[in-house]
C-alpha positions as CSV (number, residue, x, y, z in Angstrom):
1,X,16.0,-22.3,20.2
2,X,14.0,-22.0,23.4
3,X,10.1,-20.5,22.2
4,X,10.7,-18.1,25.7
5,X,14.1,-16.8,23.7
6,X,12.1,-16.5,20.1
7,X,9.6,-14.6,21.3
8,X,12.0,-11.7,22.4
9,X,13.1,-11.5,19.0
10,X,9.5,-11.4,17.1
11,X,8.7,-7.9,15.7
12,X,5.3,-7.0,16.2
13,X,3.8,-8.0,12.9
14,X,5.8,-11.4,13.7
15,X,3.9,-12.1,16.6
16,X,0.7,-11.5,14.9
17,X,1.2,-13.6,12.2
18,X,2.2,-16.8,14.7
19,X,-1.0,-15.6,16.3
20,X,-2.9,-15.8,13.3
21,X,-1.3,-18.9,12.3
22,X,-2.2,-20.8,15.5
23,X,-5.9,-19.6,15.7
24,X,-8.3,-22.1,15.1
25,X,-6.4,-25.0,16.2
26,X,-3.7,-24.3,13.9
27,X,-5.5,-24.7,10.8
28,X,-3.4,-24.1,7.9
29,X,-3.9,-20.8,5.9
30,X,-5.0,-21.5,2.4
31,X,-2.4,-19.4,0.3
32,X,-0.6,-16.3,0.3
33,X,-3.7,-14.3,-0.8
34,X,-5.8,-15.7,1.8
35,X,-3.0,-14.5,4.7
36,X,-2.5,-11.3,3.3
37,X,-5.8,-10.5,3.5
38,X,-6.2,-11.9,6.6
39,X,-3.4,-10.0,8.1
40,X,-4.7,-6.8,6.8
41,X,-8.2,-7.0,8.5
42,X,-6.5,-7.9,11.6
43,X,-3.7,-5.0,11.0
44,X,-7.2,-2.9,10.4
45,X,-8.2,-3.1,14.1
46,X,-4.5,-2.6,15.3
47,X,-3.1,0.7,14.7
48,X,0.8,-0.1,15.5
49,X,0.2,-3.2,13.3
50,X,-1.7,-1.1,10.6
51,X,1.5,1.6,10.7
52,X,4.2,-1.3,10.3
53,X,2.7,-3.6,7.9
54,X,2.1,-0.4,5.8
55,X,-0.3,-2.2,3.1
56,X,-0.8,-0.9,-0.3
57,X,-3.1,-1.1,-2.8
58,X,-1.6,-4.0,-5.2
59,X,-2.5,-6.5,-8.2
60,X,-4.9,-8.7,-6.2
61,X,-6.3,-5.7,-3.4
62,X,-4.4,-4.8,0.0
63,X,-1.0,-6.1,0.1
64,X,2.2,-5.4,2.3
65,X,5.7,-6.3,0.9
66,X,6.7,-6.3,5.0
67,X,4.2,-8.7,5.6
68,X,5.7,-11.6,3.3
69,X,9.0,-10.6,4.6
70,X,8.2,-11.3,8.1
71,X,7.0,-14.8,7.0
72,X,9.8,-15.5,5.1
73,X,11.9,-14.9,8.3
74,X,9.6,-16.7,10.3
75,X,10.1,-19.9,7.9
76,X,14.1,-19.3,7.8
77,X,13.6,-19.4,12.0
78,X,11.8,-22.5,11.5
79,X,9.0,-21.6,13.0
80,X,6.5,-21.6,9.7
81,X,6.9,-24.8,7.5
82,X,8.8,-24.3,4.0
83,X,6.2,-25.4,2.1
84,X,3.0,-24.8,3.5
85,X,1.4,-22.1,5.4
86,X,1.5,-23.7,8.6
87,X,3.3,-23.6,11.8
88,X,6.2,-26.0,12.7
89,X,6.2,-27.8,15.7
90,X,8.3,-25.4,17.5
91,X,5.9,-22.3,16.0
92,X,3.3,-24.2,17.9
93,X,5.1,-24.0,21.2
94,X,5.9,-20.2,20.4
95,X,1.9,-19.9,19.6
96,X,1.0,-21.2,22.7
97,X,3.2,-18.5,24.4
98,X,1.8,-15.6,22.5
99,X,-1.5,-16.8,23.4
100,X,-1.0,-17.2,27.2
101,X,0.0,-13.6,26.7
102,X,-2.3,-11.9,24.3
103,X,-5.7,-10.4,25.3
104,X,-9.3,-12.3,24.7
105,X,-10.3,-9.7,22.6
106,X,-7.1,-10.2,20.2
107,X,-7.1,-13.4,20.4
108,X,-11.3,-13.4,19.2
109,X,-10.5,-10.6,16.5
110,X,-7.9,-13.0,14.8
111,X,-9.9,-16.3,15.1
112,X,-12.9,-15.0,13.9
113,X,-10.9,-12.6,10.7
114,X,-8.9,-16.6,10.1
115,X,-12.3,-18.5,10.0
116,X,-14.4,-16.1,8.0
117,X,-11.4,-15.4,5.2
118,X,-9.6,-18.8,5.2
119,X,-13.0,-20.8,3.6
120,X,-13.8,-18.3,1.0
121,X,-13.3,-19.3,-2.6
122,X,-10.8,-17.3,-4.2
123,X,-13.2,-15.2,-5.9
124,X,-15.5,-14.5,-2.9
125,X,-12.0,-13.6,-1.1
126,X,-11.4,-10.8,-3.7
127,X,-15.0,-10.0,-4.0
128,X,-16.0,-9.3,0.0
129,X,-12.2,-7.2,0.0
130,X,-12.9,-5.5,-3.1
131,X,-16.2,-4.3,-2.0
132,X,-15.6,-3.8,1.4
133,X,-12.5,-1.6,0.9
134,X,-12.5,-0.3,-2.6
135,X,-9.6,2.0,-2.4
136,X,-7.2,-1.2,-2.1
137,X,-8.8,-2.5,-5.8
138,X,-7.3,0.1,-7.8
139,X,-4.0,-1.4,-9.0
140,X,-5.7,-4.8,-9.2
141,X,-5.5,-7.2,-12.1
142,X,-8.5,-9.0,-11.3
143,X,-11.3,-6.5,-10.6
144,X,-12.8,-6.2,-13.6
145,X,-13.4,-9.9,-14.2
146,X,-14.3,-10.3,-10.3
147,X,-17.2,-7.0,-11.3
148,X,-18.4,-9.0,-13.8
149,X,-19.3,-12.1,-11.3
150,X,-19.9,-9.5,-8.5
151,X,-24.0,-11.3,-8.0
152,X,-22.9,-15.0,-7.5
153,X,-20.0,-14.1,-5.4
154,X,-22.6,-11.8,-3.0
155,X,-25.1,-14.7,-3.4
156,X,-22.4,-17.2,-2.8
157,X,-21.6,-15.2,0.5
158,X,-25.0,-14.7,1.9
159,X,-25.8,-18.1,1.2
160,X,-23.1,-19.6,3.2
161,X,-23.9,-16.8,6.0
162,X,-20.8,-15.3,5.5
163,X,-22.2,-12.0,5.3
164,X,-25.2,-10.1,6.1
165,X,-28.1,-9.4,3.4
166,X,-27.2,-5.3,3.7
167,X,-23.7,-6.4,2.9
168,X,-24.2,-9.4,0.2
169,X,-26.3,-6.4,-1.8
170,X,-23.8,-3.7,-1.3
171,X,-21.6,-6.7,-2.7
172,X,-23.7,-7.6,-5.5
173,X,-23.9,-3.5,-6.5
174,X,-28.1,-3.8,-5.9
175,X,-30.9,-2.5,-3.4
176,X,-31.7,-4.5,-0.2
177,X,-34.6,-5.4,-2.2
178,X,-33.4,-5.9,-5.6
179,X,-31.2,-8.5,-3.9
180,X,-33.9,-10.4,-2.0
181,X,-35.7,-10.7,-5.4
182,X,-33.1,-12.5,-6.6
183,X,-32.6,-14.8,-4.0
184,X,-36.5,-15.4,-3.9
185,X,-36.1,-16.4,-8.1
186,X,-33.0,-18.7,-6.3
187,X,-35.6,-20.3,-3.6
188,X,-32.7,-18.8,-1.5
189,X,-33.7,-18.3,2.0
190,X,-33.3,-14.9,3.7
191,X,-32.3,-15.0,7.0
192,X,-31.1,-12.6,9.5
193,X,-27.8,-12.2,10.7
């Protein structure tokens, strides 16, 4: 199949998602958690993507049963691999396409979501989307436990400038200040962001 001919057939959310999967030089997403989150703070900014991807509070935070359908038929097209969450050699081609396409701003939105989600630990994953949208941690299985580690995820975070010192101590569930003593008991540098 020609990429030209695919692309016709994409639904929005499938279009995305090969966008997302070809930011960053293609770098592979690290697991299902990882892109679903991913593809919910894009959807965020998006509101036709945000209206069809229709994400729900579920067992690990924001998740949309649509979303991992659309991949699914994007690895029966052949343009996702099987086993990994990566783009075939023809979902390249198609990626390419979508990009030549797709505005800067879109294109900077997904690449920056893909590079500050995809290297988070799994914890600090759930712990910046659990404290950044706590309505989509209600259903989940692993809140509590991720609560009880909330101050090494934030310091984990901030220390890897992943997130601002306002935002690792809203995070950690402390005071601006609180937090900085913490980090000055660390010999953890503040910076600025």
């Amino acid at each position: 199949m020609e990429s030209r001919y695919a692309e016709d057939y994409l639904s929005v959310t499938q279009k995305i998602v090969v966008l997302l999967f070809g930011a960053n030089s293609f770098q592979p997403i690290r697991g299902k958690t990882w892109y679903q989150k991913e593809l919910f703070l894009v959807a965020e900014n998006i509101p036709r993507l945000i209206e069809e991807t229709d994400f729900e509070e579920d067992l690990l935070g924001p998740y949309s049963e649509l979303a991992d359908n659309e991949l699914e038929q994007l690895r029966t097209e052949g343009i996702v691999e099987k086993r990994r969450l990566e783009l075939t050699p023809f979902g390249r081609k198609l990626a390419k396409l979508l990009e030549s396409k797709a505005s800067k701003n879109l294109l900077q939105l997904i690449s920056e979501i893909k590079s500050f989600l995809n290297n988070l630990t799994y914890d600090e994953l759930l712990g910046f989307i659990y404290y950044s949208h706590p309505k989509m941690r209600t259903e989940s299985i692993e809140f509590k436990r991720i609560e009880k580690i909330r101050q090494p995820i934030a310091i984990s975070l901030y220390g890897k400038r992943k997130v601002s010192l306002g935002k690792a101590a809203e995070i950690a569930g402390l005071s601006q200040e609180e937090f900085m003593d913490i980090l000055r008991e660390r010999s953890i540098p503040v910076f600025s962001k």
